[in-house]
Each structure stands twice: as C-alpha cells, then as structure tokens.
C-alpha positions in Angstrom: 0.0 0.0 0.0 1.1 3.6 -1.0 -0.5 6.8 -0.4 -0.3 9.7 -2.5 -0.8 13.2 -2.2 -1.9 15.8 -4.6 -2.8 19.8 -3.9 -3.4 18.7 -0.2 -5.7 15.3 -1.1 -4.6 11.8 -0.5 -5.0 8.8 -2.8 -4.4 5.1 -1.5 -3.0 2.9 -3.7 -3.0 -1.5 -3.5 -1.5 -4.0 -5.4 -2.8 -7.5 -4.9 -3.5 -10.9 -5.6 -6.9 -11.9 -5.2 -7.8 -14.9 -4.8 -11.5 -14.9 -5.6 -11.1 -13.2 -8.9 -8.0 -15.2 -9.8 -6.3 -12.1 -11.3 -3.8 -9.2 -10.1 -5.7 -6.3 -8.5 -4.6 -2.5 -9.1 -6.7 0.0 -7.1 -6.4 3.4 -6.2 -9.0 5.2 -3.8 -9.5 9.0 -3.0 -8.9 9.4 0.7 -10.2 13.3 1.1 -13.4 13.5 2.2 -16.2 11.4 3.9 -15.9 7.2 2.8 -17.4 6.5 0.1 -17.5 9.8 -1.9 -13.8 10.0 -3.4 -12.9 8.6 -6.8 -12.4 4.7 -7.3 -10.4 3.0 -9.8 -9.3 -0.2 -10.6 -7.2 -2.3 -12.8 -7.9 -6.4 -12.8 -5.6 -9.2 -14.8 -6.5 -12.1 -15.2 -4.0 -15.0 -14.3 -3.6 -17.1 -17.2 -2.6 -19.8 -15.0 -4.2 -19.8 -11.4 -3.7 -23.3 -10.5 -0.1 -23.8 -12.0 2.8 -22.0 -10.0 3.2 -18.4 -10.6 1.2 -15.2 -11.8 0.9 -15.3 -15.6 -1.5 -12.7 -16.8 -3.7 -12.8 -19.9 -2.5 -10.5 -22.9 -4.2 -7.0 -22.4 -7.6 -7.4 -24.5 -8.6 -9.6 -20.8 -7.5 -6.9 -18.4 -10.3 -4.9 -17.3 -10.7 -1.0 -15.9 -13.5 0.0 -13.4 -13.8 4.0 -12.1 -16.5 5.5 -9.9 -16.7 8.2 -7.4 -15.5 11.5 -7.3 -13.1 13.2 -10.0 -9.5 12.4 -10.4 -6.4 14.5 -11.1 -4.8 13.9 -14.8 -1.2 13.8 -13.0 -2.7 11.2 -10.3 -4.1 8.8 -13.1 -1.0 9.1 -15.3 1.1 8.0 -12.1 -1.5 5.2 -11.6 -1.4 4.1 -15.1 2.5 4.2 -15.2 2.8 2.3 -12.0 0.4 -0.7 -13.5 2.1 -0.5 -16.9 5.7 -1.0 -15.3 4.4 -4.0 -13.3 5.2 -5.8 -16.5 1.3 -7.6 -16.3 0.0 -5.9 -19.7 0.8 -8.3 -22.0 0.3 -7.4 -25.8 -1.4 -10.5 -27.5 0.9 -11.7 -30.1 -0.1 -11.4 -33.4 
C-alpha cells in the first residue's frame, strides 16, 4: 500500500492478488473526504494460469478497468497508469 498526495488530497493505492477473482488487482481510492465519496479506480488481470505456479497474466484485451466516485487529477491517473504499466502484467497478444 502507498499513499499519495496531490494539492493537499490523499490517494491510497494497492497491489494485490486476489484470490476470488484469480487475477492481479490495481486499485487506487481518494482518501479526502467522507468514505465513500472519493474517486475509485481499478485495474484487474486475469492469471492465465491460477492453478499452475506463478502469476501469468492474460494479454491485455482480458484486463479490465472499473472507475466511480468523485473526479481524479490527470497527473494522479497518469502516475497510476505508469505504476500498473511498469508492473510488466500488460501483456500485448501476439499477433
């Protein structure tokens, strides 16, 4: 867990496994204000192989984005996208 701040608001930000979902989990949650009513987002892919040894994600066209809440900063979302692209877990589909 990280938190960042931006013009005196704080973000939260988790990487995970989860198990349920079989997939690497990317959120990012607005901390400002009462719970509940900050922005939401969140970045899920899939593991190609859950029951075989490590994480293996699906190639990007599986990896799904949610977002809901409140608004989000441009310079808060470009950090969040560059910290789930540099994970190395997009995978382009070969072609």
């Amino acid at each position: 867990m990280e938190v960042w701040d931006h013009d005196g608001k704080l973000y939260e930000v988790n990487s995970y496994y989860s198990l349920p979902d079989y997939a690497w989990q990317y959120e990012l949650v607005g901390l400002t204000g009462a719970p509940g009513t900050g922005p939401y987002i969140s970045v899920t892919v899939p593991d190609a192989t859950p029951e075989d040894g490590p994480f293996t994600p699906f190639p990007a066209d599986e990896v799904t984005f949610s977002a809901d809440g409140g608004d989000l900063p441009w310079p808060i979302l470009r950090r969040f996208m560059d910290l789930v692209e540099s994970s190395g877990d997009i995978l382009q589909a070969p072609r």
